[in-house]
N, C-alpha and C positions, 0 to 999 in steps of 0.2 A: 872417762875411759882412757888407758894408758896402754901404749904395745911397748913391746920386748919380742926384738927377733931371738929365735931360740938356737943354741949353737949343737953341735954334731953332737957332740958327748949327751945331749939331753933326750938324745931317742933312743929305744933297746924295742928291739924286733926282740919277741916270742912265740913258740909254736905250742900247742896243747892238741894231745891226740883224747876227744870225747865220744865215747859211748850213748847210743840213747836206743827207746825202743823201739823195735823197727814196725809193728802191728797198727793199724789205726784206731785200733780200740784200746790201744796207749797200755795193754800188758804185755808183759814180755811172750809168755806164749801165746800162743793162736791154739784154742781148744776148740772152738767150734768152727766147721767146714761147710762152706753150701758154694753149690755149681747153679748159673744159669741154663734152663734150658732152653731158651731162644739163643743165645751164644752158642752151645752146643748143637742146633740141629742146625745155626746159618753156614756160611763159608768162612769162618775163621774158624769153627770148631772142626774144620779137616785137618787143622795143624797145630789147633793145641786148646787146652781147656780151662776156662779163667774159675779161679778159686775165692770166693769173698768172705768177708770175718761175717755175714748175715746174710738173709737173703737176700736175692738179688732185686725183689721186688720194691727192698725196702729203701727210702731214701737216702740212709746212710751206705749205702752198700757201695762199698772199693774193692776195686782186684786187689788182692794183697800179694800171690804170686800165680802165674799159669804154669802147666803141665805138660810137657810136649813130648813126644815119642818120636825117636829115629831111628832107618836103619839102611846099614850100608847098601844093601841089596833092594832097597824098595819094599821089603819085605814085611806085613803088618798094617797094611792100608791099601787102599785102593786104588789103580794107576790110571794117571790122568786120560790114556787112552791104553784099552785092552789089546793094542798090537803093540805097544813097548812096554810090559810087565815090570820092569824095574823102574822106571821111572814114576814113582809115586811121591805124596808129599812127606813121607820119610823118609825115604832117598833124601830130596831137597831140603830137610830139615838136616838131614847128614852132614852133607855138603857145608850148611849154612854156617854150621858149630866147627866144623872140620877148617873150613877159611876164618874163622870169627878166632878161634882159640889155636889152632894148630898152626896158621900161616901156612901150609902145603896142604894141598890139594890130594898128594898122594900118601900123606901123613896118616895114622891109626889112631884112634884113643886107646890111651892102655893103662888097667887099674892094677894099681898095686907099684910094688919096688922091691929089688934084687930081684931072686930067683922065684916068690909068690904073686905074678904076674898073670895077667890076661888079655888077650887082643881084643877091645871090643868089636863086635858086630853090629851090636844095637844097644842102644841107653835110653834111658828118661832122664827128661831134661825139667829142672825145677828154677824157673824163670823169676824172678823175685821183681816185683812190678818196682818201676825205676822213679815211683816217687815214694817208695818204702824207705830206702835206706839213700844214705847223700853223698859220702864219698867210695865206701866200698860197704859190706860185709864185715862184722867184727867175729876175726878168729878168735874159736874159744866158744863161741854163745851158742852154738851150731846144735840144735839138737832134736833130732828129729824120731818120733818112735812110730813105728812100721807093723800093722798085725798081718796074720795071715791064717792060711789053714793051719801053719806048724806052728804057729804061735807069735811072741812078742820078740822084735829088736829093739833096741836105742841105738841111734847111731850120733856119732858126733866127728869133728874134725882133729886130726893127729896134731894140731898145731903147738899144744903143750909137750908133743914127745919128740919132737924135731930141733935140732938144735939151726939150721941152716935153711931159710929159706929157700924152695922149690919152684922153679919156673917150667909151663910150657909153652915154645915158643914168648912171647912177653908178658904174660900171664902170670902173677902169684899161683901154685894152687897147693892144698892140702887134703890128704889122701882123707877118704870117710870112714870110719871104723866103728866095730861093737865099744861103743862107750859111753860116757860122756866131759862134759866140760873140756872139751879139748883134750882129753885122755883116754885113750884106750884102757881096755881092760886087759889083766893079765894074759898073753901069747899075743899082741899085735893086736887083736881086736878083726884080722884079717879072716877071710874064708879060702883051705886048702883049695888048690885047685883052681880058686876061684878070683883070688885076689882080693884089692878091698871094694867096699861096697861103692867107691863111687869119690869123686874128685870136686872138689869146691875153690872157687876163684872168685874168691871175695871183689876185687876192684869191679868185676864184672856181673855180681851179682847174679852168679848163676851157679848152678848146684847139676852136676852129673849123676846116675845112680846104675847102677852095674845088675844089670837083674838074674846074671845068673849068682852075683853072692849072695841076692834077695833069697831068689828062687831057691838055693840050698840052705837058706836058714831057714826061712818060716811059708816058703809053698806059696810065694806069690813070685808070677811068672810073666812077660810079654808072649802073645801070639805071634807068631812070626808067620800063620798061613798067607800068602801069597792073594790077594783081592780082596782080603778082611775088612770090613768096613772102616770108614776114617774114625777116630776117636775111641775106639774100642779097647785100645791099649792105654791114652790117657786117662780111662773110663777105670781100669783095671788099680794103675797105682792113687788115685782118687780116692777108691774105696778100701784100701789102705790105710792109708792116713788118715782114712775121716774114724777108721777102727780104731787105727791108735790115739787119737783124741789129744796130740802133743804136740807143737812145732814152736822149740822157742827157737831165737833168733834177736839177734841186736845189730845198730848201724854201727859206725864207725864214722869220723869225721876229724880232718884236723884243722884246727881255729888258730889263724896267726894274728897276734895281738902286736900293735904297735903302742907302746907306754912312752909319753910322755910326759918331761919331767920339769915342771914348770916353778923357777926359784922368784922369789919375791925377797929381795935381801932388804935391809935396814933401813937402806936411802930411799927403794922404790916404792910407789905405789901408795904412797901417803896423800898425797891429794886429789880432790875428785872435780869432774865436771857439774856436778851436780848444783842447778842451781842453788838451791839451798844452802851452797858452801861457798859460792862466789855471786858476788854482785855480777849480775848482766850489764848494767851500764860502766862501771871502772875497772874489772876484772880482779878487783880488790876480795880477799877472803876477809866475809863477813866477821866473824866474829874474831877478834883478837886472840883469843887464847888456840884459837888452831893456825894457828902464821908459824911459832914454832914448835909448839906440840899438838899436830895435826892426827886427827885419829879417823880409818875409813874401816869400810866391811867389805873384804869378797865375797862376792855370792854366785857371780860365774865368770868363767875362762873359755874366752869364743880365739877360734882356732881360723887364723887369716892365711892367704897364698901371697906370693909377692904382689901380686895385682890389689891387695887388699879387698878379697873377697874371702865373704865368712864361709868357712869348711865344712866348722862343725861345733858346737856347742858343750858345754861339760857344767853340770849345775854341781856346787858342792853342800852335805846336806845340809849345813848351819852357817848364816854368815860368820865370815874368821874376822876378827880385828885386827888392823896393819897399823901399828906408827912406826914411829925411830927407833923402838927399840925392841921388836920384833920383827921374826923373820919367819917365811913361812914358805914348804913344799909342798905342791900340790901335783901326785901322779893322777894324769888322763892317761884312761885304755881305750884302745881304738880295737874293735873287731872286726875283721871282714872275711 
């Protein structure tokens, strides 16, 4: 075994931004939709509604994302106590998205840009369970199709019609529009009056959705009555989606590679420890004809720290042959 410290010129840092699917049943869309009903009747389903690629009864069964309804007023759920009416747990899911994505307290959501704009008052909220995707959301993959009583949408993110990344507060996001693949469809893909369908913030893995561009496209609407039962409005856009029968969606992730570049010139790496090749008792190289044309195999390159502890190991697939008159590079990738 022979070392070589390795010098500066022989590492290169690289970055690779990779794609994978974000579903656990490993396709890219999510066609089939099933809800828990013990989630649903216990005290979490007051504030939001876990959605799995199977039932939930079955062993394989993952959240893949939840559902959550807000609204500034408290309005569409139940309040914690019937003498503060606004104080319900969509209020505090308001709040929650309001400090989480907006940074101010006294901030609004508001879908759309330029003059086809809207305040929101209340949204759903589409949660993407945080062991789905790794580093963010991949802009572009976003496609989500929506039925109702007026019929079908596709919605996808503007990410292909923007030339300029969009922040709120520190937040990536891109607006939701009638389209797909990251394209809107011819006029915006927006709803007059209404703005766009709703705001997606990849890093964050959470998805906004504007129900009154819903509600003027295809007739699915939130209840905003005032002591409505909890879940009623997660319940509402649920059976939506489960109509449209489509939700693809990818991760994103970027993988920084450390390459090194390990040289083995002419002079090195010609003799081994190997007993086989040296006498144990005279330190004598047994056979004569390897004293000066000595011939060995690489077959692996173990990676030490100054302390001369092993780091890390690199097998290569075939052993290489080394004498004096070969020379040989071998790139290790390090991923982390």
């Amino acid at each position: 075994m022979s070392f070589k410290r390795l010098d500066a010129e022989d590492f290169v840092v690289s970055s690779d931004s990779i794609s994978a699917t974000l579903w656990s049943t490993g396709a890219p869309t999510l066609t089939s939709f099933y809800t828990s009903s013990v989630q649903a009747a216990g005290s979490s389903g007051n504030y939001y509604l876990s959605v799995y690629q199977t039932s939930s009864t079955l062993p394989d069964a993952a959240t893949q994302f939840d559902i959550v309804y807000a609204d500034v007023a408290g309005s569409g759920s139940t309040p914690y106590n019937a003498v503060i009416p606004k104080n319900s747990p969509s209020s505090t899911i308001y709040g929650q998205y309001r400090a989480l994505i907006l940074e101010d307290e006294n901030a609004s959501f508001i879908f759309g840009t330029d003059t086809n704009v809207l305040t929101a008052e209340d949204y759903w909220v589409l949660s993407v369970e945080r062991a789905r995707y790794k580093e963010s959301l991949f802009p572009g993959s976003f496609n989500l199709t929506l039925s109702g009583s007026g019929g079908i949408i596709h919605l996808t993110d503007n990410s292909k019609d923007v030339l300029v990344n969009t922040f709120i507060g520190s937040s990536r996001v891109f607006q939701l529009v009638s389209g797909s693949n990251g394209s809107s469809i011819a006029g915006g893909g927006y709803v007059t009056n209404s703005g766009s369908y709703g705001l997606l913030f990849p890093e964050l893995g959470t998805v906004l959705l504007n129900p009154n561009a819903i509600s003027q496209s295809i007739g699915v609407d939130t209840n905003r009555t005032a002591g409505l039962a909890n879940g009623t409005n997660n319940a509402i856009l649920y059976d939506s989606i489960n109509l449209g029968e489509s939700f693809r969606l990818n991760s994103q992730e970027t993988i920084t590679s450390d390459y090194l570049f390990i040289r083995a010139r002419n002079s090195e790496f010609n003799y081994t420890e190997n007993p086989t090749f040296i006498s144990g008792s005279t330190g004598e190289v047994i056979y004569d004809n390897f004293i000066n044309n000595p011939q060995t195999y690489i077959t692996t390159v173990g990676m030490y720290n100054d302390s001369n502890e092993l780091l890390a190991v690199a097998k290569i697939s075939r052993p290489l042959i080394k004498d004096f008159t070969k020379e040989a590079l071998l790139r290790v990738k390090l991923d982390f």
